[in-house]
Structure formats: structure tokens, C-alpha cells
C-alpha positions as CSV (number, residue, x, y, z in Angstrom):
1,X,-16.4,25.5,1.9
2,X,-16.5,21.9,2.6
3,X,-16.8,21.3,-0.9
4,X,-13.4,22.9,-1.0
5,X,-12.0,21.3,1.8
6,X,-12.7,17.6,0.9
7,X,-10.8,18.4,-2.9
8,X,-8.0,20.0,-1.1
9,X,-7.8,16.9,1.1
10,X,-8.1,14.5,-1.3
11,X,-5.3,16.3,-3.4
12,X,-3.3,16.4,-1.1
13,X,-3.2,12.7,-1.0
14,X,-3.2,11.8,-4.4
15,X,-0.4,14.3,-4.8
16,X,1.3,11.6,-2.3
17,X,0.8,9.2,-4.1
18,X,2.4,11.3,-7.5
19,X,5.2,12.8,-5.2
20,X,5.9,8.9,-4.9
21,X,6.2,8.4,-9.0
22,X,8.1,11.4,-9.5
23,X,10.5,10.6,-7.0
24,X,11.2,7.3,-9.1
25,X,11.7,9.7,-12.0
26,X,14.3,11.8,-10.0
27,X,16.0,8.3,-8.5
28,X,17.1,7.3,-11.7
29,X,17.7,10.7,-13.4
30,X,20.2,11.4,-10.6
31,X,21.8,8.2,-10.5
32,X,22.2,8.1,-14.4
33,X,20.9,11.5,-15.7
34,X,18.1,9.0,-18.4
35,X,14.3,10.4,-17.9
36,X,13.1,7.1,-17.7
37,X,9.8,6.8,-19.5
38,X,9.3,3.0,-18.7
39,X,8.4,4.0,-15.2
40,X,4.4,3.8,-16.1
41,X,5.3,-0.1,-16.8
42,X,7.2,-0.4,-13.6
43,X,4.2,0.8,-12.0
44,X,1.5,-1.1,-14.3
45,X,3.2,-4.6,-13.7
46,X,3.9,-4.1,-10.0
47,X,-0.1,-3.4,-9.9
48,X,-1.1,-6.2,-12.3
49,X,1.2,-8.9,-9.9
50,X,-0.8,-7.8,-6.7
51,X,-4.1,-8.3,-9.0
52,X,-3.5,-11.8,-10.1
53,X,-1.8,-12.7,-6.6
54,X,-4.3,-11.2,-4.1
55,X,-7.2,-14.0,-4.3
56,X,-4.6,-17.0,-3.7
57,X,-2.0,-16.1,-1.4
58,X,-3.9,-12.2,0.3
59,X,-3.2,-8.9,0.2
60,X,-0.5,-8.3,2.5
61,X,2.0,-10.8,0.8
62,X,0.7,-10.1,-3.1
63,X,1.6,-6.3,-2.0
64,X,4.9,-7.3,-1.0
65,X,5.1,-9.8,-4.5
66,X,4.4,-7.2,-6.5
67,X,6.7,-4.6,-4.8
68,X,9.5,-6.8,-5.5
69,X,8.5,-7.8,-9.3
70,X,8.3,-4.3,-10.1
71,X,11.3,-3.8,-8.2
72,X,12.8,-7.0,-10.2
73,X,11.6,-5.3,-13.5
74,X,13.2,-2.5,-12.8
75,X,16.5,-3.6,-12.5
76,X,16.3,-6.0,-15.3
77,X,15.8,-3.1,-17.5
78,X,18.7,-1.2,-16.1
79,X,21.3,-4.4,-16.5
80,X,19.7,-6.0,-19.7
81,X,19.1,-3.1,-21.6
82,X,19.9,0.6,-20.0
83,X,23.9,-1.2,-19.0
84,X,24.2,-2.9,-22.2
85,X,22.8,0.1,-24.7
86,X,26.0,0.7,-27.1
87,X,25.7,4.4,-26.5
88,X,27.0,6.9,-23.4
89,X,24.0,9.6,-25.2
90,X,21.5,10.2,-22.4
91,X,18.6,11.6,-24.9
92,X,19.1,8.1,-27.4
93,X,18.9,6.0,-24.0
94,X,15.9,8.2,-22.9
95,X,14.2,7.3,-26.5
96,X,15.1,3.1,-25.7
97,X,13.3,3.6,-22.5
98,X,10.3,4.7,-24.4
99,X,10.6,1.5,-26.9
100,X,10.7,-0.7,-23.3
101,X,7.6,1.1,-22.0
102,X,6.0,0.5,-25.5
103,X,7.0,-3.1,-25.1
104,X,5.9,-4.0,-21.2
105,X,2.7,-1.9,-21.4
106,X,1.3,-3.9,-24.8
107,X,1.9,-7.3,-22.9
108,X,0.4,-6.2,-20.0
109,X,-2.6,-4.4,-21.4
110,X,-3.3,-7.4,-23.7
111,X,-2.8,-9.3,-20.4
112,X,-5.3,-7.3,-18.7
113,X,-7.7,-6.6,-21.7
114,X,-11.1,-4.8,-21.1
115,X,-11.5,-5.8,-17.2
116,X,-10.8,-4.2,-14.1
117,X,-8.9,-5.9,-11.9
118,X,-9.5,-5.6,-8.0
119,X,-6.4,-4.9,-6.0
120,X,-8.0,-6.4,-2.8
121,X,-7.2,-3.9,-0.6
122,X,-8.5,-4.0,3.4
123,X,-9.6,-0.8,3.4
124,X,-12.6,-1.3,0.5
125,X,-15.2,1.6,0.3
126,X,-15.1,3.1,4.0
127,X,-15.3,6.7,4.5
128,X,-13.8,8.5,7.6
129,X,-15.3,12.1,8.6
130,X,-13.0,14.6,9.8
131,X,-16.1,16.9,11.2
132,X,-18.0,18.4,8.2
133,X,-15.3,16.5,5.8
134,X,-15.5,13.1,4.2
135,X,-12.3,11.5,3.1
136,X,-12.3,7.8,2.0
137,X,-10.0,5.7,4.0
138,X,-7.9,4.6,1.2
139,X,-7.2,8.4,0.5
140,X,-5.5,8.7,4.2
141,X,-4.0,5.5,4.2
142,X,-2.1,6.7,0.9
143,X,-1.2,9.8,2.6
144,X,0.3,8.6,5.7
145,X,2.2,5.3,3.9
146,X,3.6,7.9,0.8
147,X,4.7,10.2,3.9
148,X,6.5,7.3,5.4
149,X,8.0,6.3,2.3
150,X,9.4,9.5,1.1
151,X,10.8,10.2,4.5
152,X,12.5,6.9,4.8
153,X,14.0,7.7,1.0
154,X,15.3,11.2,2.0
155,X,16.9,9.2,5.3
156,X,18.6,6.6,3.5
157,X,19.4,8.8,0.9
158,X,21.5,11.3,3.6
159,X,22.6,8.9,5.7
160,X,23.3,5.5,4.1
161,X,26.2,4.6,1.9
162,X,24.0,3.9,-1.2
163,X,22.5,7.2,-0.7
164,X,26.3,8.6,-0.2
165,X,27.2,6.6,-3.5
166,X,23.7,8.4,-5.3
167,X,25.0,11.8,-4.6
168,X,28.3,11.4,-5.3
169,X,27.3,9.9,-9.0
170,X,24.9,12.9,-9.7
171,X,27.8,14.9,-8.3
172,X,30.4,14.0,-10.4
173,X,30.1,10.6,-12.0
174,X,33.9,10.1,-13.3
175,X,35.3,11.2,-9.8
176,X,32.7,9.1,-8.0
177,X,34.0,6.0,-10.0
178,X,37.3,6.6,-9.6
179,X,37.0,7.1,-5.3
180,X,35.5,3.4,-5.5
181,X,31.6,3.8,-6.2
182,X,30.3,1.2,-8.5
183,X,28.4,3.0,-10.4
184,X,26.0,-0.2,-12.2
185,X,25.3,-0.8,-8.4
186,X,24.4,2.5,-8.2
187,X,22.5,2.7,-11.4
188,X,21.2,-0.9,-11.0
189,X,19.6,0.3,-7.4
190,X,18.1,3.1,-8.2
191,X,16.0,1.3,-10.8
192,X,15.1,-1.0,-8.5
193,X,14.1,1.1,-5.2
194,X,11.6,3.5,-8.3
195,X,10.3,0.3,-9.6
196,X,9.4,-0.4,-5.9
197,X,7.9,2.8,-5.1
198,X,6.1,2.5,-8.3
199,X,4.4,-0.6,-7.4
200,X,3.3,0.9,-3.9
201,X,1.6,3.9,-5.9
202,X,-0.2,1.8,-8.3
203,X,-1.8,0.2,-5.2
204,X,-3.3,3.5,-3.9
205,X,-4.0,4.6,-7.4
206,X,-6.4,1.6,-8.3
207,X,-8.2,1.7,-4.8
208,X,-11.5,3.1,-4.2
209,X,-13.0,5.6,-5.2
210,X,-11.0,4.2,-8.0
211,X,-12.8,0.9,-9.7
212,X,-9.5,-1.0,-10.2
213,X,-6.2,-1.6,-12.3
214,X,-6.9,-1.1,-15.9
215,X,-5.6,-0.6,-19.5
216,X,-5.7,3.3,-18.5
217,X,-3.8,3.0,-15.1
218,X,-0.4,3.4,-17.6
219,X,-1.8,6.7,-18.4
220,X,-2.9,7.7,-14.5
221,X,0.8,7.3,-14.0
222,X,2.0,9.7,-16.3
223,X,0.4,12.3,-14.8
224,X,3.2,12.5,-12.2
225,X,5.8,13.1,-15.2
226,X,4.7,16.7,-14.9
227,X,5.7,16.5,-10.6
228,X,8.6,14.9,-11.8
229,X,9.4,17.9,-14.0
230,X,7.6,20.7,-12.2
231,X,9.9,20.3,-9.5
232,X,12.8,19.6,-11.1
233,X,14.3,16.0,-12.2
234,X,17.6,16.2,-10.1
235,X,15.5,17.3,-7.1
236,X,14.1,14.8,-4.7
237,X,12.1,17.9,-2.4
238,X,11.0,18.9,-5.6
239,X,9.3,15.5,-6.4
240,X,7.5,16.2,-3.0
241,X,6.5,19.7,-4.0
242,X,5.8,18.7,-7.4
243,X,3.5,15.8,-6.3
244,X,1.4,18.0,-3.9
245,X,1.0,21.0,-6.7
246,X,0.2,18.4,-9.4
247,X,-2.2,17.0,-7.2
248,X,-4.2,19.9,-5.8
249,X,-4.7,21.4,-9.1
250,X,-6.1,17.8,-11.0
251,X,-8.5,17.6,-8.3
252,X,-9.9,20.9,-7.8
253,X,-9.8,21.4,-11.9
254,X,-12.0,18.0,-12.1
255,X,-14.1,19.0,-8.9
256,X,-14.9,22.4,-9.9
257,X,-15.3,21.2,-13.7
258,X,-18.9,22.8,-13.8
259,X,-17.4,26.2,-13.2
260,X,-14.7,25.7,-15.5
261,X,-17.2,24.6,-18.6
262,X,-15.4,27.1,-20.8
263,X,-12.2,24.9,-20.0
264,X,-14.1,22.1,-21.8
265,X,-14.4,18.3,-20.4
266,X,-11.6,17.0,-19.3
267,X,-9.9,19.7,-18.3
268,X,-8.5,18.1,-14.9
269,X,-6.8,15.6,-16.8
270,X,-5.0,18.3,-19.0
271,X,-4.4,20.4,-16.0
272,X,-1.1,18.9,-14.1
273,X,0.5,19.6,-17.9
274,X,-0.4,22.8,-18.3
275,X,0.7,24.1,-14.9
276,X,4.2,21.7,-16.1
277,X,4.9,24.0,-19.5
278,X,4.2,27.3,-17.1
279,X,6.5,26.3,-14.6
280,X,8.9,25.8,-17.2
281,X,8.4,29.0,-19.2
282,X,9.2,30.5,-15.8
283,X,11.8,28.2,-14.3
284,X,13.4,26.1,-16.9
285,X,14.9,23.9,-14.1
286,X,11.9,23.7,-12.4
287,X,11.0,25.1,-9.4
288,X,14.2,23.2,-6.6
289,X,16.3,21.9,-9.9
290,X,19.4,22.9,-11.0
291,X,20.4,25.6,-13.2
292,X,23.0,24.7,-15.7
293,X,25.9,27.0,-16.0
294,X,25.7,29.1,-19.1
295,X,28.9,31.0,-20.2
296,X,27.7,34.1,-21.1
């Protein structure tokens, strides 16, 4: 039982840290209706910055540097490519964001090469013990500060006029535009607020009991693709949801492994995709998305 417990807590707060990622995923799919498959490069660089940064200036203030390169990143991509793309076809602006994530994640790996960068993070290796439980700090930490996060998002996104202009885009884009809403503001934001919450989950996903940012944190990333889509990509609840489920099931998949031999090695890292093309033979949509009107 406390076996069980410590997965279940510890899923829980990497599926934080993956409702954080897929909520960049359902930003910019609701503000321009692109899956954005750079977002693993958003979250790479963002991680690499507070590598290189932390030893010189700390922390704290390489956090925020990298934070705002990713977030920088992110909206270079939207003006300098995604704006200036000489096509309105979602799918073939979907397929450029894959040549960018091609193109950022090859520079940074070869940046990066075979080591593993440290993140310097305060929190290092300590372990807090919730009765018969033992949680590493870091795992907490990314729990409270991806529960903060997503709750300021879902505020601003109700209550501020860029989360007013968000809606009204995914709403009805033409209308939108013509009541006034700019929509490359809108577009140009949203790329730049995931990019941002990218760079924060790249911090808690190279943290202990982690070893550090390497060539196969692109690929850690990805994993929340399948959040993204389990709970639907015009849904930010669903990105919660989606986060949590995808979370839970890696961990107790790769915790239980033993039990599961007949699954084969690996099998936690397979998991979060398989439980994605279930959820979608079910609920096409995904489990909060939207169904599209079909004329029957």
C-alpha cells in the first residue's frame, strides 16, 4: 500500500507538470487552431538557458531568463514563421511546426551533446515524509507551483481582456476580428505565455530524482502530447485532466513494471500513448473537447 501511495503521489505531480505542457498545446490550438509540434523545443531551450545561466548569475534569475527566452522563442516562431507561412491550411502549418522543432532541437542537442546539464535547483535531493510516504521535495514543489500556474491561466483567461480576445478567436475568428481583436496579438501571445509555461516544466522535469537536462528531455516532453489530446486540444480543463491521467498511468505502469513483465520493458514509456488512441477510439474529441457538427 505505501508502495501504491508514493506512485500515485508522485503521478500526480508529474501529471502537473504534463497538465502544464498540454495546456501550451491547447493555448495555441485555441488561439490559431495549429497543433504546435515545436512545443518540445520551447521547452528544451527554455531548460538549456537556465543550464548555462544558473552557475553565473543563480537560480532564481536564470529561471526567470530562461522563462522569458522560451517565451521569446515562442513568439519569434509565431511572427517569423507561423504569421508569415503563405498558407491559411492549419494541417500544412501543423507539418512547418514540425520542420521548426526539427530545426531548434538539432541545435540544441548538438549544443548539449552527451552531458547532463544541472538545472541548479534549491531543492537538490531532499525527501519529505508524509507519515509512511516518501515524496522528494522537488515532486511537491512541482505540484504546488503547476497548481498556481494553471490557476492563474484559467483566471486571466476568464477574466482579462487577452483571455476575452482568446475566446472570442477560438469562437469565431472572422467575427472576433472584425469587433476589434487583433488577432497576431492574440496568436503572437499565446505562443508566448506556452513557450513560458514550457520553460517552467522543463525545470521540474530535469530535477531530482531526475539526473538533469539532456538530449532525451525533447522526448520527456512529448509525453504530454497525449494530455494534450486525451483531454481534448480546445479544452484547457482537459489539459488538467489530461495531465493528471497521463501522469498516474506512466508512473504506476513504470513502478509496477515487474508485474507487468508480459507488457515488456518500457512499457511506462508507451503507456500515456496507449491510454491517448483508447480515449480516442471512444471519444474522438477527447474526453472535455468539442464535438464537430456532422450533418447527418
Amino acid at each position: 500500500m505505501t508502495t501504491f501511495l508514493e506512485l500515485l503521489v508522485n503521478g500526480v505531480s508529474i501529471g502537473a507538470v504534463y497538465a502544464l505542457i498540454a495546456l501550451g498545446f491547447v493555448i495555441i490550438f485555441r488561439a490559431t487552431e495549429v497543433v504546435n509540434f515545436a512545443h518540445a523545443s520551447l521547452l528544451l531551450a527554455g531548460g538549456y538557458v537556465v543550464a548555462r545561466l544558473h552557475p553565473s548569475i543563480g537560480f532564481w534569475a536564470a529561471l526567470a531568463a530562461g522563462v522569458a527566452a522560451a517565451a521569446a522563442v515562442g513568439a519569434l516562431v509565431e511572427f517569423l514563421i507561423i504569421r508569415r507561412a503563405n498558407t491559411a491550411s492549419h494541417g500544412v502549418l501543423a507539418i512547418v511546426t514540425i520542420g521548426v522543432d526539427i530545426v531548434l532541437t538539432t541545435e540544441l542537442t548538438r549544443r548539449i551533446g552527451t552531458d547532463v546539464l544541472a538545472l541548479g535547483d534549491p531543492w537538490r535531493d531532499r525527501v519529505v515524509r508524509l507519515g509512511p510516504v516518501s515524496v522528494a521535495e522537488t515532486r511537491l514543489v512541482a505540484l504546488a507551483v503547476a497548481a498556481a500556474l494553471i490557476a492563474a491561466f484559467l483566471l486571466a483567461f476568464r477574466h482579462t481582456g487577452w483571455g476575452v480576445a482568446m475566446r472570442a478567436t477560438a469562437e469565431d475568428a472572422e467575427a472576433a476580428a472584425l469587433m476589434g481583436v487583433r488577432r497576431g496579438r492574440v496568436s503572437m501571445g499565446a505562443w508566448a505565455v506556452a513557450g513560458a509555461l514550457a520553460a517552467v516544466a522543463a525545470l521540474f522535469l530535469c530535477v531530482f530524482p531526475t539526473p538533469g537536462l539532456d538530449r532525451g528531455t525533447a522526448f520527456a516532453a512529448m509525453k504530454a502530447f497525449p494530455a494534450a489530446i486525451l483531454g481534448g486540444l480546445d479544452s484547457t480543463t482537459g489539459a488538467l485532466a489530461g495531465g493528471l491521467v497521463i501522469g498516474v498511468t506512466e508512473t504506476l505502469v513504470t513502478g509496477y513494471q515487474n508485474d507487468l513483465a508480459f507488457l515488456g520493458r518500457g512499457a511506462g514509456d508507451v503507456a500515456p500513448f496507449l491510454v491517448m488512441v483508447v480515449v480516442l477510439l471512444i471519444r474522438p474529441a477527447g474526453l472535455f473537447g468539442t464535438k464537430e457538427p456532422a450533418r447527418v
